[in-house]
C-alpha positions in Angstrom: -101.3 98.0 112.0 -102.1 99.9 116.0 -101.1 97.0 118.5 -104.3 95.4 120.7 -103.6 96.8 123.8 -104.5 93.4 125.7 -101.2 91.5 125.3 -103.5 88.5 126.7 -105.6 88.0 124.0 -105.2 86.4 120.6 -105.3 89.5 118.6 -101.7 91.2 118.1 -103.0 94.0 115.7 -105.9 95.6 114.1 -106.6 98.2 111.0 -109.6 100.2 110.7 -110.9 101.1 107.3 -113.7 103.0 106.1 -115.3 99.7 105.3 -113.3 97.5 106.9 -111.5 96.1 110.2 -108.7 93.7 109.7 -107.4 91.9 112.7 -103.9 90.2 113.2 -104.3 87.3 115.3 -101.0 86.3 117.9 -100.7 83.3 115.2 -99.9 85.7 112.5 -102.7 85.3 110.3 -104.6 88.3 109.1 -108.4 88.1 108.4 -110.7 91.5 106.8 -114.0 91.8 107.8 -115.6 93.8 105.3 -118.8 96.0 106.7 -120.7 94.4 103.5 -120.1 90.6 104.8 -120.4 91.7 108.9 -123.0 94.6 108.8 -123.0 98.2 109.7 -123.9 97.0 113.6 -121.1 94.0 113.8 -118.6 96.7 112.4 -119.3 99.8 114.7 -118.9 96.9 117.8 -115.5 95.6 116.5 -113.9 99.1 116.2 -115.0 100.4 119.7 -113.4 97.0 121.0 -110.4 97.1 119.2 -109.5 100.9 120.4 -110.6 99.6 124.0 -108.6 96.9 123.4 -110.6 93.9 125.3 -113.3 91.5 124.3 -112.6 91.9 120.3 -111.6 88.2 120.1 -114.5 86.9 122.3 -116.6 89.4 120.3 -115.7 87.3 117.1 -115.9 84.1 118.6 -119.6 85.1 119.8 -120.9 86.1 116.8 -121.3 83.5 113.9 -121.9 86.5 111.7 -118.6 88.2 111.8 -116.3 84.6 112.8 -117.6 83.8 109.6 -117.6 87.1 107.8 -114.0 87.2 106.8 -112.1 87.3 103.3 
């Protein structure tokens, strides 16, 4: 998993799949958003955040869509 860059924010870690993004949260807990539960759009947003590393978990938070799009 790359390290989230912002050591502020309650991410720790994220992986970027072909159809997926999977965050580590600072609690430990890992969630996958899958592109078919989050959409195309939702997706594309989370990976350009997560290599900037700021505003993924305010990103999630935002969006009812992908905070509840996880398996």
């Amino acid at each position: 998993m790359t390290p989230y860059s912002n050591p502020n924010s309650g991410i720790s870690g994220y992986e970027i799949g072909s159809d997926y993004i999977r965050i580590r949260f600072s609690s430990g807990k890992i969630y996958t958003y899958p592109v078919s539960n989050i959409g195309v759009n939702h997706f594309n947003n989370m990976v350009e955040l997560a290599q900037k590393g700021e505003g993924l978990n305010s990103y999630i938070m935002r969006n009812s869509e992908v905070k509840n799009g996880y398996q």
